[in-house]
C-alpha positions as CSV (number, residue, x, y, z in Angstrom):
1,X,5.5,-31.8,-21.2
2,X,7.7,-34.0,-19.2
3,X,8.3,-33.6,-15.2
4,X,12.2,-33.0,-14.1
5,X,14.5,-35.6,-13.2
6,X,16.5,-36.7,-10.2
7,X,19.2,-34.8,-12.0
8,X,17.7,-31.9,-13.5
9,X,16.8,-28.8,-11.3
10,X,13.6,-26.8,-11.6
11,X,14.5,-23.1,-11.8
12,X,11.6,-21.3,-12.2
13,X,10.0,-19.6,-9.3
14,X,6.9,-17.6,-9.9
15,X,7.3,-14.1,-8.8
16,X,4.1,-12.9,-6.1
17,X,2.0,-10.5,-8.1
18,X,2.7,-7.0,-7.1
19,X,2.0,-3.8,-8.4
20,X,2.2,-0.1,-6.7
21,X,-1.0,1.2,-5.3
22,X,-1.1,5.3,-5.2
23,X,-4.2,6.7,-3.0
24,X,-5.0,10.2,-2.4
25,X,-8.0,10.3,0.3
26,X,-10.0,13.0,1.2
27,X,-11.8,14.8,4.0
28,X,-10.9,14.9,7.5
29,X,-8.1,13.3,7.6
30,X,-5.7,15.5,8.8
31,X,-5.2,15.9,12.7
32,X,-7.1,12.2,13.3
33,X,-3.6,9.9,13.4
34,X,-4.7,9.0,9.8
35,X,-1.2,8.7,9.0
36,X,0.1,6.5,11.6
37,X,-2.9,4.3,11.1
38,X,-2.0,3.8,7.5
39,X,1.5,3.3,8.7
40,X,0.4,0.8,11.0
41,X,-1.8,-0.8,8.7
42,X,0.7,-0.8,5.7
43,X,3.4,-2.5,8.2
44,X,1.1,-5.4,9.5
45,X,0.5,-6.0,6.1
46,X,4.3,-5.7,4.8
47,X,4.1,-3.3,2.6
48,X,6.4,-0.7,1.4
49,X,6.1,3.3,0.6
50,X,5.2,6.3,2.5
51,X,2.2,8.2,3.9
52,X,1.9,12.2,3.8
53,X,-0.4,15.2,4.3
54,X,-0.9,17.3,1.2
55,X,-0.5,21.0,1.8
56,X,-4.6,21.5,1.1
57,X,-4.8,20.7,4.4
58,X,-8.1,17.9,3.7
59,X,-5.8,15.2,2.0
60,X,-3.3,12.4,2.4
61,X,-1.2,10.5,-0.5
62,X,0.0,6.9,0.0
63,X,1.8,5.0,-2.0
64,X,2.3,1.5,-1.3
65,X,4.0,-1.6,-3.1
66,X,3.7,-5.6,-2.5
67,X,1.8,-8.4,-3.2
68,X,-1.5,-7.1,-4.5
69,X,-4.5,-9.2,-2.0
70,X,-2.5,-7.2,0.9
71,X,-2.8,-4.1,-1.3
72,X,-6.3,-4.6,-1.3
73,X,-6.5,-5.1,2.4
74,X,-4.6,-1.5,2.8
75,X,-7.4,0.0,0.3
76,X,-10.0,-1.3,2.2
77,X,-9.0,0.0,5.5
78,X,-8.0,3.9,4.0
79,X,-11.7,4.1,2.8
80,X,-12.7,3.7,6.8
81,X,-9.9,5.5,8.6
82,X,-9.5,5.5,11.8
83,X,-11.8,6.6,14.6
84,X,-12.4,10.1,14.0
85,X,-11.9,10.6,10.6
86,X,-14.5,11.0,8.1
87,X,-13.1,9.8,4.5
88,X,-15.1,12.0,1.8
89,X,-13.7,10.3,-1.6
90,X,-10.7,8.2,-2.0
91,X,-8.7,8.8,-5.1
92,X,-6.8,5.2,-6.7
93,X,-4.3,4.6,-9.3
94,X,-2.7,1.2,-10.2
95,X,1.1,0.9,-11.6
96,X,3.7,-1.6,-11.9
97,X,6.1,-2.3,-9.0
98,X,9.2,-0.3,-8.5
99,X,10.7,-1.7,-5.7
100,X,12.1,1.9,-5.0
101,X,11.1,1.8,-0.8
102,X,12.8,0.3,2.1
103,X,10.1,0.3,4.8
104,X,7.0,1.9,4.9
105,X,7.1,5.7,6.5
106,X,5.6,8.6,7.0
107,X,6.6,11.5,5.2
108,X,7.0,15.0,6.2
């Protein structure tokens, strides 16, 4: 395989690896600010998606999208919560990217 010339452009750019993370935690994490911490947390990071409560009233979906180490950072931090939550079990489900979100919000 031969480099490119002085005239010749090089064209391909590898895309990051990204992938949508979905997360359902559970436990007391309703009425604790758990979901302006993920919000917070998901922002810092740059990701993109949404935070809400589930009607059960012990539950909060997120679902994320970017470059997958930072995924992993925002995975880490929902199994700890913030002060006063208590996370019980921490539903996780990989898919590819959509690039369907703006921003990263909470939902209501």
């Amino acid at each position: 395989m031969r480099g490119a010339t002085e005239n010749e452009k090089v064209t391909h750019v590898e895309m990051p690896n990204v992938a949508q993370l979905s997360v359902t935690v559970h436990g007391l994490v309703q009425g604790v600010s758990f979901r302006y911490f993920v919000r917070n947390v998901a922002r810092e990071l740059g990701l993109k998606g949404y935070v809400r409560n589930l009607a059960s009233g012990d539950a909060v979906e997120i679902k994320a999208e970017g470059e997958k180490p930072r995924l992993h950072r925002l995975l880490g931090q929902l199994k700890t919560g913030p002060p006063g939550a208590r996370v019980e079990k921490v539903d996780i489900d990989w898919s590819d990217y959509t690039g369907q979100f703006d921003n990263f919000s909470i939902r209501y």
